[in-house]
C-alpha positions as CSV (number, residue, x, y, z in Angstrom):
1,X,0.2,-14.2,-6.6
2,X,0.8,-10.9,-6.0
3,X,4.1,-9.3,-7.2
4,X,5.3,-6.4,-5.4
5,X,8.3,-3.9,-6.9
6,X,7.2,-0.4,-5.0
7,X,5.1,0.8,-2.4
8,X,4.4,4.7,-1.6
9,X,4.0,5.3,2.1
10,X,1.4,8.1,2.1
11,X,1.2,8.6,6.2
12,X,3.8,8.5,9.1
13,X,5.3,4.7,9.3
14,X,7.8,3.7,11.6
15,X,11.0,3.6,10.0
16,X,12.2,-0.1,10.9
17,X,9.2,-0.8,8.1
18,X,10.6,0.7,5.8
19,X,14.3,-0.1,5.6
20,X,12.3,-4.3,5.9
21,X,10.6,-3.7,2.7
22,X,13.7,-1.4,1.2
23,X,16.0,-5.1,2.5
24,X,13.2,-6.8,0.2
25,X,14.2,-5.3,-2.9
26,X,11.4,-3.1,-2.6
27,X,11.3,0.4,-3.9
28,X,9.8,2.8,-1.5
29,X,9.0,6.4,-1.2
30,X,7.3,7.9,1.5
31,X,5.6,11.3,0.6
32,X,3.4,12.3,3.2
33,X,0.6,14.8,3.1
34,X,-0.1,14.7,-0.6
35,X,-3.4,16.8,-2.0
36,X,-5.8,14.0,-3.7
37,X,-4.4,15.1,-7.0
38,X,-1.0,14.3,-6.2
39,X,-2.0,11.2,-4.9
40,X,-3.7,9.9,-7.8
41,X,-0.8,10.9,-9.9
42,X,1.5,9.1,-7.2
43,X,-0.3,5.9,-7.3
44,X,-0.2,5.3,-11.0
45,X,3.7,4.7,-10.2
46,X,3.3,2.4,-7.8
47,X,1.8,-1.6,-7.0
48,X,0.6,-0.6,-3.1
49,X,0.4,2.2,-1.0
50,X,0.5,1.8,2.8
51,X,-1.7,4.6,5.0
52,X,-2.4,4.8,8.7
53,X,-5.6,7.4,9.7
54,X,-4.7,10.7,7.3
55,X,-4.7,9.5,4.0
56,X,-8.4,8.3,2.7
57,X,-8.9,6.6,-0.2
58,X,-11.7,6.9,-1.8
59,X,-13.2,5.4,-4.8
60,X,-12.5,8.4,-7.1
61,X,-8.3,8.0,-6.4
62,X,-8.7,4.4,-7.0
63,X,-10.6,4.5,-10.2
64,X,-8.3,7.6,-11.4
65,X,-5.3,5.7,-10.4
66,X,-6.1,1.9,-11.2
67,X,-4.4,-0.1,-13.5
68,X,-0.9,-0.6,-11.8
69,X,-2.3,-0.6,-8.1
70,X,-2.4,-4.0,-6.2
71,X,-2.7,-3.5,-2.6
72,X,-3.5,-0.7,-0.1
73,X,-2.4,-1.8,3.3
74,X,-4.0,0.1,6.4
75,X,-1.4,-0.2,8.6
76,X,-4.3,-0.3,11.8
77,X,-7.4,-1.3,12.9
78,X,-10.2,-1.0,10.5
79,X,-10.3,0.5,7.0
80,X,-13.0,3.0,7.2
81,X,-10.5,5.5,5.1
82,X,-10.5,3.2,2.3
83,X,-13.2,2.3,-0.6
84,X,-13.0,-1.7,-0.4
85,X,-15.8,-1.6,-2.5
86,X,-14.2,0.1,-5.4
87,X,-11.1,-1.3,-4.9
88,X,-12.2,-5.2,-5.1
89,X,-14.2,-4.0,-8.2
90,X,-11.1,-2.8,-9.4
91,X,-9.3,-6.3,-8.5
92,X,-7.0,-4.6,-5.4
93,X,-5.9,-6.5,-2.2
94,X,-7.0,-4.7,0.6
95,X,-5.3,-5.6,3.9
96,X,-6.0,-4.2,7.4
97,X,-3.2,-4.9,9.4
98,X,-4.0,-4.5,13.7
99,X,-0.6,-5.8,14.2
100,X,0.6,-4.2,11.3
101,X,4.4,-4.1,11.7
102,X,4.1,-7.9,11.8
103,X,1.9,-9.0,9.4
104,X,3.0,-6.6,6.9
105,X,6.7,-8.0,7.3
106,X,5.6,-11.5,7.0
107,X,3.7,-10.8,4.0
108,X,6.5,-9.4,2.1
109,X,9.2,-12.0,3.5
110,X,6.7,-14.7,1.8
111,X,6.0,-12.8,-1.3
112,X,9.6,-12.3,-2.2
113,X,10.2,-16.1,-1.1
114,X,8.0,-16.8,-4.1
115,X,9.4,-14.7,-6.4
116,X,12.6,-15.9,-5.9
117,X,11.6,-19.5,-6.9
């Protein structure tokens, strides 16, 4: 299982997703636009990060920021602005989420289920 404490949104998400994950006991921050050096500094504080189409990452912000990272969800279709390969090496969840409001909801709702228990 895969437990979850913070997420950094790196691209434009709707709201409504965020105040879900905040109701989760979630700790989110959404800093948008951040230069791939900020990024990898931003990543080492969290356990996912959530991107639509502007953020890429690649296998150098993954290697430079692994070690607390669990999960990059691509909240959209495909995940051509992400490194799979170097994350699975690196033992990260990647999720692409095409309904990615719901699925990204009922993720969370069944994660914090099981940490509860």
């Amino acid at each position: 299982m895969i437990r979850i404490e913070s997420v950094l949104v790196a691209d434009e998400i709707e709201q409504e997703c965020l105040d879900l994950l905040n109701s989760k006991g979630i700790k989110v921050e959404k800093k948008n636009k951040l230069s791939k050096n900020e990024l990898i500094e931003e990543l080492k504080n969290f356990d996912a990060v959530l991107v639509r189409s502007a953020t890429k990452i690649t296998g150098e912000i993954i290697q430079a920021s692994a070690g607390k990272l669990k999960l990059i969800g691509r909240a959209g279709t495909g995940v051509d602005n992400i490194d799979v390969k170097t994350a699975t090496e690196y033992g990260i969840v990647v999720m692409n989420t095409p309904g990615w409001f719901k699925n990204f909801k009922n993720y969370f709702k069944n994660e914090r289920k099981k940490a509860i228990r």
